[in-house]
C-alpha positions as CSV (number, residue, x, y, z in Angstrom):
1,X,3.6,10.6,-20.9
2,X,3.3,10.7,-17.5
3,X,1.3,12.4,-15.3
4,X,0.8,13.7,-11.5
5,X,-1.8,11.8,-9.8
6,X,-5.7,13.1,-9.9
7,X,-6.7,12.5,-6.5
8,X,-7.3,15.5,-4.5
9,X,-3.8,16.4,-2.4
10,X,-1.4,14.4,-5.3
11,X,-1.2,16.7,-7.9
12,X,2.4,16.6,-7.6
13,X,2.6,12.6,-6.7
14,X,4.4,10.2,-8.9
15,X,6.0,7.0,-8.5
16,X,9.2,6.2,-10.9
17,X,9.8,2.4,-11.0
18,X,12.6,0.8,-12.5
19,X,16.1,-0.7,-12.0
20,X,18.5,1.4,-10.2
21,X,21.0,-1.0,-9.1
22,X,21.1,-3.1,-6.3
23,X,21.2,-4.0,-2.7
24,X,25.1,-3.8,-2.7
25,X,25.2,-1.1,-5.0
26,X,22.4,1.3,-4.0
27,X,21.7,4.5,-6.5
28,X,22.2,7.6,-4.5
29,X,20.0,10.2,-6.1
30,X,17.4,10.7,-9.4
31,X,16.7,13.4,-11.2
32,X,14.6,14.3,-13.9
33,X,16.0,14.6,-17.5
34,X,12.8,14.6,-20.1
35,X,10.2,17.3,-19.4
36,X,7.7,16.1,-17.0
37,X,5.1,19.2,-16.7
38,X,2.6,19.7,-13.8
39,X,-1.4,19.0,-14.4
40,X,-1.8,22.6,-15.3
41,X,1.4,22.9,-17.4
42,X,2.7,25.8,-15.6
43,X,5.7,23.8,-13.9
44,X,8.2,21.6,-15.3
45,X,9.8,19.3,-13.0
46,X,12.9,18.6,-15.8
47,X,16.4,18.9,-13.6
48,X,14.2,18.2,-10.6
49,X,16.4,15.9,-8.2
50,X,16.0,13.8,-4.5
51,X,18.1,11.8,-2.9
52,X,17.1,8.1,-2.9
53,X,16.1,6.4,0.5
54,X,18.2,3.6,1.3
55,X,15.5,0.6,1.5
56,X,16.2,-0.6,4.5
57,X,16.0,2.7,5.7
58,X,11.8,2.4,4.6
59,X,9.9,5.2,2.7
60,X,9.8,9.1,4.1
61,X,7.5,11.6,3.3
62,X,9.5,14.6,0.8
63,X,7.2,17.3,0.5
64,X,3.7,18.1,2.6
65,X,0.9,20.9,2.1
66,X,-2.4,20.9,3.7
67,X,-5.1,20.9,1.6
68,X,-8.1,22.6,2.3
69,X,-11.1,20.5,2.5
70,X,-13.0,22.6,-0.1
71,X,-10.8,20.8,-2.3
Protein backbone atom coordinates (compact mmCIF):
# COMPACT_ATOMS: atom_id res chain seq x y z
CA UNK A 1 0.00 0.00 0.00
CA UNK A 2 1.22 3.20 -0.26
CA UNK A 3 1.32 6.00 1.80
CA UNK A 4 1.63 9.99 2.10
CA UNK A 5 4.90 10.96 3.49
CA UNK A 6 5.26 11.40 7.55
CA UNK A 7 7.33 14.41 7.64
CA UNK A 8 5.68 17.43 8.91
CA UNK A 9 4.23 19.55 5.68
CA UNK A 10 4.05 16.08 3.23
CA UNK A 11 1.13 14.50 4.35
CA UNK A 12 -0.15 14.69 0.94
CA UNK A 13 3.50 13.92 -0.80
CA UNK A 14 4.12 10.99 -2.92
CA UNK A 15 6.34 10.14 -5.59
CA UNK A 16 4.92 7.46 -8.40
CA UNK A 17 7.91 5.92 -10.29
CA UNK A 18 7.61 3.85 -13.25
CA UNK A 19 7.67 3.64 -17.02
CA UNK A 20 5.49 6.10 -18.83
CA UNK A 21 6.91 6.10 -22.16
CA UNK A 22 9.65 7.86 -23.53
CA UNK A 23 11.57 10.93 -24.55
CA UNK A 24 9.93 10.85 -28.02
CA UNK A 25 6.77 9.72 -26.79
CA UNK A 26 6.13 11.63 -23.49
CA UNK A 27 2.89 10.55 -21.29
CA UNK A 28 0.68 13.58 -20.99
CA UNK A 29 -1.21 13.14 -17.71
CA UNK A 30 -1.68 10.28 -14.64
CA UNK A 31 -4.36 9.71 -12.71
CA UNK A 32 -5.17 7.64 -10.00
CA UNK A 33 -7.20 4.34 -10.47
CA UNK A 34 -6.79 2.08 -7.14
CA UNK A 35 -7.78 3.73 -3.86
CA UNK A 36 -5.02 5.61 -2.43
CA UNK A 37 -6.54 7.14 0.98
CA UNK A 38 -4.99 10.07 3.03
CA UNK A 39 -2.93 9.39 6.50
CA UNK A 40 -6.13 9.93 8.33
CA UNK A 41 -8.43 7.95 5.84
CA UNK A 42 -10.79 10.69 5.40
CA UNK A 43 -9.77 11.45 1.65
CA UNK A 44 -9.34 9.21 -1.25
CA UNK A 45 -7.23 10.49 -3.89
CA UNK A 46 -8.80 7.53 -6.55
CA UNK A 47 -9.75 9.55 -10.04
CA UNK A 48 -7.20 12.20 -8.73
CA UNK A 49 -5.35 13.46 -12.05
CA UNK A 50 -2.20 16.06 -13.07
CA UNK A 51 -0.72 16.77 -16.02
CA UNK A 52 2.84 15.34 -16.44
CA UNK A 53 5.81 17.94 -16.68
CA UNK A 54 7.62 17.55 -19.73
CA UNK A 55 11.36 16.66 -18.44
CA UNK A 56 13.11 19.01 -20.03
CA UNK A 57 10.77 21.30 -18.87
CA UNK A 58 12.30 20.31 -14.90
CA UNK A 59 10.01 19.66 -11.84
CA UNK A 60 7.21 22.42 -10.58
CA UNK A 61 5.71 22.75 -7.40
CA UNK A 62 1.58 21.50 -7.73
CA UNK A 63 0.05 22.32 -4.57
CA UNK A 64 1.47 24.58 -1.49
CA UNK A 65 0.07 25.30 2.16
CA UNK A 66 1.90 26.85 4.89
CA UNK A 67 2.21 25.01 7.74
CA UNK A 68 2.28 26.34 11.04
CA UNK A 69 5.28 25.88 12.94
CA UNK A 70 3.33 24.35 15.90
CA UNK A 71 3.27 21.49 13.62
Amino acid sequence: MRTPAADIGELRTILVVGEYGSAEDQPVSVGIVGNLLSKDRQLNFIGATATVIALEEGPTIRWSEIVPESQ
